[in-house]
Structure formats: structure tokens, C-alpha cells
Phi, psi and omega in degrees: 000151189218168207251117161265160176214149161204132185253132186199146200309140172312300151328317171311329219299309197281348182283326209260001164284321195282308170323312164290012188267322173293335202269014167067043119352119195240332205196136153216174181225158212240112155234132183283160197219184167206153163177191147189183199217206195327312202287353200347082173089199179192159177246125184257144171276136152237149155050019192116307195244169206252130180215171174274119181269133180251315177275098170319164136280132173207179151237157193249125165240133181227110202203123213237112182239223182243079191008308194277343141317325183299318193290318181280339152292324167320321163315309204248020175261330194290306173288354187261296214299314207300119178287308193085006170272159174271125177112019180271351164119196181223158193222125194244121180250161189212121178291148179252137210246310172222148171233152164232145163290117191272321195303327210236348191040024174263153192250211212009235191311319200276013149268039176265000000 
């Protein structure tokens, strides 16, 4: 089993949930984040003056799949995120060592 985590531009988020629906995807979890990467930051206008944001908005999805599975989200978080702009985000697999269901107590695949 393997943990996918993507950080990917805020807007993107519902193309790359609807990209993962077909792939019988059942459940991730979302957080909103801030950071940033190559683009470091952007400079903004408020009231007249111009100031620096150093911390992007972005979101985080975390979505715990099945060895045989990694490639095709990856696929389809790849065609859903992409802008082709700096700053469309990254994609991190992590091995998941146990997983359990606390309602049903079953572990590995079958609490995915």
C-alpha cells in the first residue's frame, strides 16, 4: 500500500477529485496549505501599495491506495493538476506500512 500526498494549485482541487472517481477512489483527505517553490511568492497590490506574499496558497491531498493503483492516480492527479504554469505542485508516494479501519477493525487493503 502506498500513501500518494499532492500539493496542487487551490482551483485544481474538484478536476482532480472528478479525475479520481472513475478509478473507484472512495475517500482522501484535503488540507488547505500555504507555501511555496520554484515561483517564490508573487508581489501584490492592496489599497495602493505593493507588498510581498512569500507563502502560496496551495492544497494537499492525501489519498491512501493499493500497490496496483499508484500509477493510475498518479496519472490522473497529473492530468487534472497541470496548468503547465510554475507552481502546478508535486507529487509525493510514501510506502504505507499498516492501515486499519477503526469502525470494522479490518487492516491492510481491505480498510482502503
Amino acid at each position: 500500500m502506498k500513501l500518494v500526498t499532492a500539493i496542487i494549485k487551490p482551483f485544481k482541487l474538484d478536476d482532480v477529485r472528478e479525475a479520481l472517481t472513475p478509478l473507484g477512489i472512495q475517500g482522501l483527505t484535503v488540507t488547505e496549505i500555504r507555501g511555496f517553490g520554484r515561483q517564490k511568492g508573487q508581489t501584490e497590490i492592496y489599497r495602493g501599495a505593493e507588498y510581498h506574499v512569500s507563502f502560496l496558497p496551495k492544497v494537499k491531498i492525501e489519498i491512501a491506495v493499493s500497490d496496483a493503483q499508484v500509477d493510475d492516480v498518479v496519472e490522473a492527479i497529473l492530468q487534472a493538476a497541470q496548468t503547465g504554469k510554475i507552481g502546478d505542485g508535486k507529487i509525493f508516494i510514501s510506502p504505507l506500512e499498516r492501515v486499519i479501519r477503526i469502525r470494522t477493525r479490518e487492516t491492510g487493503e481491505a480498510a482502503l
